[in-house]
N, C-alpha and C positions, 0 to 999 in steps of 0.2 A: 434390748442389748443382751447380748449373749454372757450368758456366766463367766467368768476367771476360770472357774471349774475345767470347763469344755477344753482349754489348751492342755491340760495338765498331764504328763506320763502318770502311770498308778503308783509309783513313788510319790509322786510332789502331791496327786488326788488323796494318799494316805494319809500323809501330814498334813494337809488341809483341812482333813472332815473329823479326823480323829479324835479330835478333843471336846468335839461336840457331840458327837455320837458314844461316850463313855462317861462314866462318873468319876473318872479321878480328877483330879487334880489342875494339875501342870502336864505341857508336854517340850520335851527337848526335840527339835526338828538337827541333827547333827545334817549341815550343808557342805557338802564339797565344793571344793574351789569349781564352779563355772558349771553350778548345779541346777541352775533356774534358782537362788536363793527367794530373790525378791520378788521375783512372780508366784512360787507358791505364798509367800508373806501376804501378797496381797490379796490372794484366792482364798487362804484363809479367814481373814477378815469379811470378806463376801460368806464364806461360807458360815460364819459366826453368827450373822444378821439373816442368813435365809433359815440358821437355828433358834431365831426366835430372841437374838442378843438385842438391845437395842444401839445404832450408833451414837446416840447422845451418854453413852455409858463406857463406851471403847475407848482407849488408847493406845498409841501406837508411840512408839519409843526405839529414839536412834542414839549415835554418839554424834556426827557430823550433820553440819546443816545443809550440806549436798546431799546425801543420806535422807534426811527431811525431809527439802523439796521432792527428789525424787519420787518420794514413796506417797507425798503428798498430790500430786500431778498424776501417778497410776491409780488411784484410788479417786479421784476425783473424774478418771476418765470412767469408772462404772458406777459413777453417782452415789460417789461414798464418801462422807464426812464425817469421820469421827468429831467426838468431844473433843479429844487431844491428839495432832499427828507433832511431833516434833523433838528437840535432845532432851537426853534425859535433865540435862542442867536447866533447859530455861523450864520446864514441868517445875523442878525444884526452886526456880526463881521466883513463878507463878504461884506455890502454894507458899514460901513466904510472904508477897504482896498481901495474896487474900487473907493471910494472918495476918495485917497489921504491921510488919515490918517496913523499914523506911531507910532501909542500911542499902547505898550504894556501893556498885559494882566498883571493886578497884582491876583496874588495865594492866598495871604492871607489879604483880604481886612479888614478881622471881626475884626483881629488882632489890623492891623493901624487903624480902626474905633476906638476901644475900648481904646487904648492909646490914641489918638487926643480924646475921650469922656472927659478920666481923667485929660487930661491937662485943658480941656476947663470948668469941673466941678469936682473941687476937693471935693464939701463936696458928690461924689456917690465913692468915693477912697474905701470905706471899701464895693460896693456892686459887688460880683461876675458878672463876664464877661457874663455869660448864662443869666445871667439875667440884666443885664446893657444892650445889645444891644435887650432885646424882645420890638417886637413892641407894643407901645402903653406906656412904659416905662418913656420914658420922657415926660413932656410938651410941646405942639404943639410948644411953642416958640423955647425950648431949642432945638427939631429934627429940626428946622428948622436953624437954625446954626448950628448946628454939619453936618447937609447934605452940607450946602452952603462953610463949612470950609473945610470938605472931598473934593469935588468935587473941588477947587480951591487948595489944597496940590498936587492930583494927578493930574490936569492940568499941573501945572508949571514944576513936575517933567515928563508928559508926560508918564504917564501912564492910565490905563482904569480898572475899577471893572467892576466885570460881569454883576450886574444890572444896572449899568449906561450906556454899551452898546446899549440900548432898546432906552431910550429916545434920545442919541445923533446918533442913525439911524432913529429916527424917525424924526428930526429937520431937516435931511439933505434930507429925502424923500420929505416933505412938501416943505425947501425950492427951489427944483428945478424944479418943476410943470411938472414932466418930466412924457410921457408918462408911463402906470402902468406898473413896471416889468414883470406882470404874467398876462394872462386873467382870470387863476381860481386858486384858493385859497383854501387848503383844509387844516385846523386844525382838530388835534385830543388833545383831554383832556382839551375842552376848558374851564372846569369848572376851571383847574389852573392858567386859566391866570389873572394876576394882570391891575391894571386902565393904566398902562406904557404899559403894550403886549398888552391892548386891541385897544389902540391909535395906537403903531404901524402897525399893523394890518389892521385898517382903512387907514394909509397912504402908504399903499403899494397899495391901488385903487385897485384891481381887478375887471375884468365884472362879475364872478358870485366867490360866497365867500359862503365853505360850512365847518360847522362847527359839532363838534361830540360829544357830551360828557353825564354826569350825575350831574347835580346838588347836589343828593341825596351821590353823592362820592368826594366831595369838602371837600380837607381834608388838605389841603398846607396853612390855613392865615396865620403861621409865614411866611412864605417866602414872602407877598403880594397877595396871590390870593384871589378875590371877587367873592364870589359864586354868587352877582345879578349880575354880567356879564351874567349869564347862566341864572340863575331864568328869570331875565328880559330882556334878547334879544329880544325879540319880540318890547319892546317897545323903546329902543336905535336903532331896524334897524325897521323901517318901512315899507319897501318895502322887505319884509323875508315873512318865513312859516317854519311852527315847524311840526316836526311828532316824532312820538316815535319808539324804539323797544323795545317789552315788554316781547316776549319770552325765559325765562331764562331758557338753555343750560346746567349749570353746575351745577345748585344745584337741590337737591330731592324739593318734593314739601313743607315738613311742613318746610324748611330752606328758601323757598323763600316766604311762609306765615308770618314767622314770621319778616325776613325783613321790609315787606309792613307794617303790625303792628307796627315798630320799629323807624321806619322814622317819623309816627305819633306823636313820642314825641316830636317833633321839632316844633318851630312854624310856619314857613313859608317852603314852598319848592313846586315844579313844581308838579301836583297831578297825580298820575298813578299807576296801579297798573298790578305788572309783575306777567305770572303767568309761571309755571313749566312745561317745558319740559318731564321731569322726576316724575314717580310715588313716590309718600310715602316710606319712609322708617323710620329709628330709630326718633321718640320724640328729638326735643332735651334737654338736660338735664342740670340744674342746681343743681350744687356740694356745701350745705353752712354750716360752721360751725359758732362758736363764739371764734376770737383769736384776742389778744394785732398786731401782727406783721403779713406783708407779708410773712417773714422768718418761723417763725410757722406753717402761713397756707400751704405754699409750702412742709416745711417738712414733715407737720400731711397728707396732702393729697398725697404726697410719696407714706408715710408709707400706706396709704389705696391703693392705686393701685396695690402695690406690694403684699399687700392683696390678691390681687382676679385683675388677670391681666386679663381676659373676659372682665372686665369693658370697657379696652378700646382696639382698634385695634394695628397692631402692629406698622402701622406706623403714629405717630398723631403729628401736628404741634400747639408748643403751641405760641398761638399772647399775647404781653402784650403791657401795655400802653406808656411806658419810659425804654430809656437804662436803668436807677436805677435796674428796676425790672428785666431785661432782664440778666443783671450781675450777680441778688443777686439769679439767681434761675439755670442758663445754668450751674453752677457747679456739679450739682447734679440731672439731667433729668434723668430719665428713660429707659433705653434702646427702642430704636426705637422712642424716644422722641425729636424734634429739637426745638426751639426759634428763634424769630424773633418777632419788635414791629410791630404795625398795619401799622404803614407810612411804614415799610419797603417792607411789605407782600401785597399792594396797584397794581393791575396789576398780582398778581399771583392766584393760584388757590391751594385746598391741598384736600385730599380724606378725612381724618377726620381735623378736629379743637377745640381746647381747648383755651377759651378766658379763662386769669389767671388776675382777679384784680377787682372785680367786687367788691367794696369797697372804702368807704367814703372817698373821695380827691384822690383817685387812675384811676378810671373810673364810671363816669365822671372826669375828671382832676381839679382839682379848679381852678387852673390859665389857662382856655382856656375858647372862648365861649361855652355858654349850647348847643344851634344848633350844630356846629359844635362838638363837643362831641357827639352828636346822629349819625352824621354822620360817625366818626369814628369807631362808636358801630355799625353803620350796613354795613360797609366795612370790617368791623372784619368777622362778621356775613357771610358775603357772600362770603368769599375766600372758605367757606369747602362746597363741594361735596356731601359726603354720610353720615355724622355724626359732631356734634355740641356739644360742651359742655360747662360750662360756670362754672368758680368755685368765691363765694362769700363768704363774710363774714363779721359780723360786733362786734363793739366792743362796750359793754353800751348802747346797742341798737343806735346807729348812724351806719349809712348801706349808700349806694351807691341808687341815685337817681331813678338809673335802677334796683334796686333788685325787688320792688314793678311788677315790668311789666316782669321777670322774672317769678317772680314768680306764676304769675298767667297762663304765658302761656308754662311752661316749667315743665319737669317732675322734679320734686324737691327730691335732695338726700342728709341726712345729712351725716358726717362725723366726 
């Protein structure tokens, strides 16, 4: 069978061989949205064992169990089986077992979080559960008793939450000084990992540690993830080397122009610029009226597609900000029209795309970071393919942060 190698442009050939052919370290593979991410992942790995690694020594580490399988199923098509392909959580479930631990998994952690909150502070009794456990919600004091009260409840009853798993595999790697599980180490989606995976991480020791991700698609801080894990690896691993892949695969070129443009709203992020695989095709286009309601604009924009159904392809996936919207509008799609929020559509790809929310507290979201809101906006952006659309609106003139940049670079259509 043919190598992984053999497909590879010399970009993704670079970061494949690279970390075998050198004596440092770590190496950061910085992947653009629709770069070949996981094909070079997996060439790499091939390329690790033709350096002499052994696969009973490798690991491979995701965050999703789609993620998993996936990368389990390409590596098994070139007769390759690591020690360990899987998330970083069950790795850390598995080196509890084999230490001796016997603490079962609890299912509904947010639940007992949320009730041990209101015991411990009764005057948040009157504030909804969604938003009593978002991070940043309470006082540095008070998370810090609510963590120390959680973690001492499920102790005694001998139980494990999923994120607590992370650090008490990390405690027990540290304290055994025991030779590294793995010689090589390979992460994918390292922009998700939180300050807890990235210490574990480091105390699983491996001799070369190679990592894959995009800064620019760091879209998980409710769950704990820090995008300067990624931004700044270079300066946390010292003994590293960063390279990019910048050839984007899946989208036409004015969708991967306008990405690059889009990122720039942000204030910090890794600098680079990806360019297109694929020639020009459709402008993409901004849909905006003036309405009170989501509800409205979803309707009134219906009513114009059914208008003149050329407007759009027949098959278009529309991304929206929050379940809310996602409920208030999948009643009444379109035929050949489907839904789904951006965190969900994260990893997939669609032929055409319709971002629906482009409006004041909706997208941007007010209650998240502004960065991180750009970043969301251009993972929206780069799931479609062949066509892009974006429908906005504002009310008494107050519009959405991103309308402005919109609008200057997008064919503008009222309705």
């Amino acid at each position: 069978m043919a190598s992984p190698l053999t497909e590879l442009n010399k970009e993704q050939q670079r970061a494949a061989t690279l970390l075998w052919e050198n004596p440092f370290q770590a190496l950061q593979v910085v992947a653009g949205a629709g770069s070949g991410k996981t094909t070079t992942l997996v060439a790499a790995v091939s390329s690790a064992i033709e350096h002499g690694f052994s696969q009973e020594k490798i690991a491979v580490l995701t965050f999703s169990r789609r993620a998993a399988q996936e990368l389990k199923e390409r590596l098994a098509h070139h007769s390759i089986f690591p020690q360990f392909c899987g998330t970083l959580h069950a790795l850390a479930f598995k080196i509890l077992r084999t230490n001796g631990s016997k603490k079962r998994l609890i299912l509904h952690a947010h639940e007992k979080k949320a009730i041990l909150l209101r015991n411990l502070f009764s005057h948040y009794e009157h504030i909804p559960q969604n938003i009593l456990l978002r991070r940043g919600f309470l006082n540095p004091t008070e998370e810090k008793t609510l963590e120390d009260t959680f973690a001492s409840e499920l102790n005694s009853e001998g139980l494990l939450d999923f994120d607590g798993m992370v650090p008490q595999a990390t405690e027990i790697l540290i304290a055994k000084e025991s030779p590294s599980l793995f010689d090589v180490l390979f992460v994918d989606e390292y922009q998700d990992t939180s300050p807890d995976q990235a210490r574990f991480i480091e105390a699983l020791s491996p001799k070369k540690l190679f990592v894959v991700g995009d800064d620019w698609q760091s879209i998980y801080r409710f769950r704990g993830a820090d995008v300067t894990l990624t931004r700044d690896f270079l300066i946390h691993h010292p003994n590293a080397k960063r390279t990019m892949l910048l050839t984007n695969y899946r989208s036409q070129k004015k969708i991967v122009r306008l990405g690059n443009r889009a990122i720039r709203l942000s204030k910090s992020y890794v600098k680079k610029k990806l360019n297109a695989h694929h020639a020009s095709r459709a402008t993409p286009v901004c849909y905006f009226t003036e309405a009170e309601t989501a509800a409205e604009v979803w309707k009134k924009f219906c009513a114009h597609v059914f208008k003149d159904r050329s407007l759009f392809p027949e098959k278009t996936t529309v991304l929206v900000r929050t379940n809310a919207v996602r409920r208030l509008i999948e009643k009444t799609l379109p035929e050949g029209f489907e839904v789904m929020t951006i965190h969900k559509s994260k990893g997939l790809e669609f032929d055409n795309v319709l971002i629906f929310g482009i409006a004041e507290h909706i997208i941007p979201h007010r209650e998240n970071d502004f960065d991180e809101e750009v970043r969301l906006f251009y993972v929206a952006m780069t799931r479609a393919r062949h066509t892009l659309a974006f429908v906005s609106w504002e009310k008494n003139q107050k519009r959405s942060a991103f309308l402005p940049f919109l609008m200057r670079h997008c064919k503008l259509r009222y309705f």
